[in-house]
N, C-alpha and C positions, 0 to 999 in steps of 0.2 A: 504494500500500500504506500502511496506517495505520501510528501507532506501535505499536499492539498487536500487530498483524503481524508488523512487524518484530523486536519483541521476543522474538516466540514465533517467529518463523523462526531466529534466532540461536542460540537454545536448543532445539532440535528434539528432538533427542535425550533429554536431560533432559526435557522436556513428556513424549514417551513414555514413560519407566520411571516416572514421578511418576502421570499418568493411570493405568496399567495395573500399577501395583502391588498386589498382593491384599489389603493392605489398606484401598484405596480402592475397587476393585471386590467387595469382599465389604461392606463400607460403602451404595454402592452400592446393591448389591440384596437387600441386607437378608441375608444371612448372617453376618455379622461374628458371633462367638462375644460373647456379653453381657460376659463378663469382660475383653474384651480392650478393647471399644471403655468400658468404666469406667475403665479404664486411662487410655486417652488423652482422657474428661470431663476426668478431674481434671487433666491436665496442659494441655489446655487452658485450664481455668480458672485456670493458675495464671500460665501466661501471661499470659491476658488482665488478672489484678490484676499482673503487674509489668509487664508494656506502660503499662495507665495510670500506673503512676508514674511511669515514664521520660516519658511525655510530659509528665505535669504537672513534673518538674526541669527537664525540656528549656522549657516554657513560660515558669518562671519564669525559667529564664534565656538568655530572647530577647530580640534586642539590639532590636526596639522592637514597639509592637504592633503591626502589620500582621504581622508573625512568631507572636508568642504567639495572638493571633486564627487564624490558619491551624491552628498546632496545636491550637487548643480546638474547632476544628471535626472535627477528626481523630478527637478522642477523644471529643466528644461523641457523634461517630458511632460508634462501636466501644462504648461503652458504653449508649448506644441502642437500638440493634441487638444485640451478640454477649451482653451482660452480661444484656440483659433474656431471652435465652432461658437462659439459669442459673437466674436467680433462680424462671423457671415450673418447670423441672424438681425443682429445690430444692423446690419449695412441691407439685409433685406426688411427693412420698417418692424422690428421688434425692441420696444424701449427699455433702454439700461435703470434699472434701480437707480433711484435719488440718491447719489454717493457723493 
């Protein structure tokens, strides 16, 4: 058995009320109410800018760089990926949270 396995064998329980909560299975297959999943854009996105800053404090204050390089790859990837599907939304008339 893998570590992911094991991971999710540990938490079984949790896995199924997370998976098969209506808001993830209305997400899902496309029923989600428009207002509700605007809801959780903007609290997503709001995460994802204070994730990056925690990483970038946590960067700066890693105790050598094999540590801060790890971290700058973390967040490279999350703002890579997660930030750059904001900014298309954003740029097809989807509004950024009051920040």
């Amino acid at each position: 058995m893998g570590l992911s396995d094991e991971l999710r064998a540990g938490v079984g329980p949790i896995w199924e009320k997370v998976v098969t909560h209506p808001f993830v299975t209305e997400m899902a297959d496309g029923s989600l109410d428009r207002s509700r999943f605007d809801i959780y854009f903007d609290q997503d996105y709001l995460f994802l800018k204070d994730w990056s800053i925690l990483l970038s404090l946590a960067t700066a204050k890693a105790p050598d760089f094999d540590a801060a390089r790890e971290l700058v790859s973390f967040l490279h990837l999350g703002l890579g990926g997660e930030e750059g599907l904001f900014q298309e939304a954003f740029r097809s008339g989807a509004s950024p949270v009051n920040w």
